[in-house]
N, C-alpha and C positions, 0 to 999 in steps of 0.2 A: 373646656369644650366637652373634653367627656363625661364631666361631670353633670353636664345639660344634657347629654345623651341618653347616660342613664336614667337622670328624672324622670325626661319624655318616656322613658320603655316602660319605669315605673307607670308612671301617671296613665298611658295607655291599657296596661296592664290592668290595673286595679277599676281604670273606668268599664273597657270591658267585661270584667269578672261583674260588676256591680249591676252596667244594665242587662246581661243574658239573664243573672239573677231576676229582676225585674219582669223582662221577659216567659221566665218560666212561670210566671202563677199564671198565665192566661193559656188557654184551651183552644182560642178560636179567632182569625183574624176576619173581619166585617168587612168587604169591601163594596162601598156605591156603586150603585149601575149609572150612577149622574154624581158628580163630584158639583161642588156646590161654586168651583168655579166657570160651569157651563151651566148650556142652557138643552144640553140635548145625551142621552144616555151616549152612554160609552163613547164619549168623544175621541178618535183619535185613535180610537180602541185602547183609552188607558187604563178603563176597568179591565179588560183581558191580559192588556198585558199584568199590571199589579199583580193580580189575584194568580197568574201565570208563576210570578216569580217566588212569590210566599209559597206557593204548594211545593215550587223547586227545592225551596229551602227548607222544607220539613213541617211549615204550618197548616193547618187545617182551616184552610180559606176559603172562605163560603160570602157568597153575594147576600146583598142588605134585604133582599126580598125572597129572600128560602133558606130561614135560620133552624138546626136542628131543635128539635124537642128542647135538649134542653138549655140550650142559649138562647131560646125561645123563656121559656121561664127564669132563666138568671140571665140578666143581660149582662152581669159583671166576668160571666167564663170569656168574654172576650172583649178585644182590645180595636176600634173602628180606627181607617187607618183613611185620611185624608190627603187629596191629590192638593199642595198649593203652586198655583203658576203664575211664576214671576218673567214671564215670556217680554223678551223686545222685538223690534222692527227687527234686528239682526241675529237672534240667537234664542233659544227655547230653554226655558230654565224652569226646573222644576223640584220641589221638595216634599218628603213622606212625613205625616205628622202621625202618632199613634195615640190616640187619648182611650180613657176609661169608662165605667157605666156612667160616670161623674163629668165627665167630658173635662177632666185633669190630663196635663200632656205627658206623657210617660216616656214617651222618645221619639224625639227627633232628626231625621237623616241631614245630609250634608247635600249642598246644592248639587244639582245634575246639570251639566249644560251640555247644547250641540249647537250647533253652526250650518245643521243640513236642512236645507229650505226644503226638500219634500216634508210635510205636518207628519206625518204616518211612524215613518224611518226618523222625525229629527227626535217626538216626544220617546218613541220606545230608546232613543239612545241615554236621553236624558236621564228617565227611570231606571234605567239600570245603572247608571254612573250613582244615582241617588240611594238606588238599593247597597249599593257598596258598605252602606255605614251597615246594616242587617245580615248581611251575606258573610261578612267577617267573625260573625259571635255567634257562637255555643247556644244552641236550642233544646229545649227537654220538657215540654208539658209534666209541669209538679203541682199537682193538686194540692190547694192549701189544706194545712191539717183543721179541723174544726176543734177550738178547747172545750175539753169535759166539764161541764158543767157541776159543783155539788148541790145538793140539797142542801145540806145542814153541814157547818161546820164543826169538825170533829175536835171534841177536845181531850189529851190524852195526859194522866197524873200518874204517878209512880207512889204518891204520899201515904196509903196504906198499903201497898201492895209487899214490902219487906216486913219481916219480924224476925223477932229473936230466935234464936234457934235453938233456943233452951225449950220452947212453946211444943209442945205435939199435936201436927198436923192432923185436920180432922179427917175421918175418913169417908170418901167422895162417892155416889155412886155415878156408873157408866152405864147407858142404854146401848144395848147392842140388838136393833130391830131383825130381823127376820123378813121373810120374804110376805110372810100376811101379818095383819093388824092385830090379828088372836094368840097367835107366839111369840113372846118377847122373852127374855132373862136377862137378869141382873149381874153384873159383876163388881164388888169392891177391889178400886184402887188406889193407893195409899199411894200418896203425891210424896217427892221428893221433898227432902227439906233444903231450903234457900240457906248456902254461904253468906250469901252478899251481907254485910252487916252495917255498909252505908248507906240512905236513901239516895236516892237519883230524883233528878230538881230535870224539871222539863223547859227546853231551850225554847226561847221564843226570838222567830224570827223578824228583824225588821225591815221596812223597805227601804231603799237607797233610792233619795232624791240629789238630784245635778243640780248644782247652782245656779243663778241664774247670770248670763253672760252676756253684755249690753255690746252691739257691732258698732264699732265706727268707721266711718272710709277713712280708705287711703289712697293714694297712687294708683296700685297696683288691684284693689280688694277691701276687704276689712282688715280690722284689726278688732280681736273678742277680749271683753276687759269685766273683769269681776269688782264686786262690792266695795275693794281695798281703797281704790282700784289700784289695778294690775292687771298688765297684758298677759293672757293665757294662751292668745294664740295668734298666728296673723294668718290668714288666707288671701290666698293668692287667684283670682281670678280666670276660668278659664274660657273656652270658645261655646261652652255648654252652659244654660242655665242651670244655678243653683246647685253646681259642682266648684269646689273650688281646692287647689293644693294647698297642703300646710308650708309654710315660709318659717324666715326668721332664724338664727340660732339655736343649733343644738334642737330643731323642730322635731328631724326625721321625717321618715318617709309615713306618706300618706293621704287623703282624702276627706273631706268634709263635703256631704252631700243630703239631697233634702228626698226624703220619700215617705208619701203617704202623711202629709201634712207636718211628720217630725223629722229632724236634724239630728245626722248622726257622723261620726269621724272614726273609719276604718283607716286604722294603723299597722304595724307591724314590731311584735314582739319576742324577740328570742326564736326570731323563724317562724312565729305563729302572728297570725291574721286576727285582729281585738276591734270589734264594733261596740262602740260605748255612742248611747244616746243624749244629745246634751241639747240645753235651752238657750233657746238666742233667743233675745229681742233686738230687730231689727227699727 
């Protein structure tokens, strides 16, 4: 039993660390003045209330018809956040969906329900029962870093750069300019002479490619099986899509989870946190 306990604190743990990570690359929550399951703005007043709750929460929530500058120009700084309602004759239920510029689902809340027959009062209770899954996790607008781009790849050799040290360095001149273009002078400087009497060989680095790992069902999940074959891993299925726990003997603790088209498995090692990306075919 406590053994179950601890996994669940694990596995909530690690899920929320993974989506407020997720969370932080976006700038800006989109919210409709008409949610595409009505036929009339702000039904209910559930664009108020939403857009209400994200600002409470630290996001910068802005309606789908007066986007800043520049979420106006990059529609990817933010994340459009969808009312779905799964309402009965007896009960109002309602769910927050968050998708990308891509209209990829990035995270989804947990059902809301109420039972109070006034419209007004049942959907605002529902949304907030629903905001619950958001309200619980760590928010921080983190600008994605842009990679520096090179020009030309630089290639760097050490193969004449040593000599013998029997050899007499030649002597170098140094320009030491002045403050106009008409005084300059000269000084000689006499370079040290190199000990080193080994060449140095220039290390070339390689990339690391992941195998490739073929899923099969199980019961429970998959099970991920290499070339041999051989079981590498089994995952355990959970209430969230495309999140799933490591199982199996001697697993350990951890997560296999899908973002941004690739598949990655955050672990725990030595008290340190290791995300290795790996290849499924499903």
């Amino acid at each position: 039993m406590k053994s179950k306990l601890l996994l669940l604190i694990l596995f909530t743990i690690g899920f929320n660390s993974i989506t407020s990570a997720q969370l932080n690359d976006y700038k800006y929550i989109i919210v409709p003045k008409k949610f595409d399951a009505y036929k009339t703005e702000n039904k209910h007043l559930t664009s108020t209330k939403i857009k209400h709750l994200f600002v409470q929460k630290g996001f910068s929530a802005v309606y789908d018809d007066a986007l800043p500058e520049d979420l106006s120009k990059n529609r990817c700084l933010g994340l459009l956040v969808n009312l779905v309602d799964n309402s009965s004759m007896f009960s109002t239920k309602t769910t927050l969906v968050l998708k990308d510029c891509q209209s990829l689902e990035v995270f989804k809340t947990v059902e809301g329900k109420s039972k109070i027959k006034e419209f007004k009062a049942a959907y605002s209770e529902a949304i907030e029962k629903a905001f619950v899954s958001i309200k619980e996790l760590p928010y921080q607008y983190t600008p994605k870093k842009q990679p520096i781009k090179a020009e030309e790849p630089l290639t760097v050799s050490f193969k004449n750069d040593v000599k013998s040290i029997e050899e007499k360095p030649k002597k170098s001149k140094v320009v030491i300019q002045e403050a106009t273009q008409e005084n300059q002078s000269f000084k000689t400087v006499e370079p040290v002479a190199s000990t080193i009497e080994k060449k140095q060989e220039v290390m070339e680095s390689k990339p690391i490619t992941s195998d490739l790992l073929y899923a099969q069902p199980t019961e429970n999940g998959y099970q991920l099986i290499d070339s041999t074959p051989k079981v590498v891993l089994k995952l355990i299925s959970t209430s969230m899509d495309n999140v799933f726990m490591i199982g199996g003997h001697g697993a350990g603790n951890g997560l296999v989870f899908k973002k941004n088209d690739k598949w990655f498995l955050e672990s725990t090692e030595n008290g340190e946190k290791k995300l290795t990306e790996l290849n499924i075919k499903f």
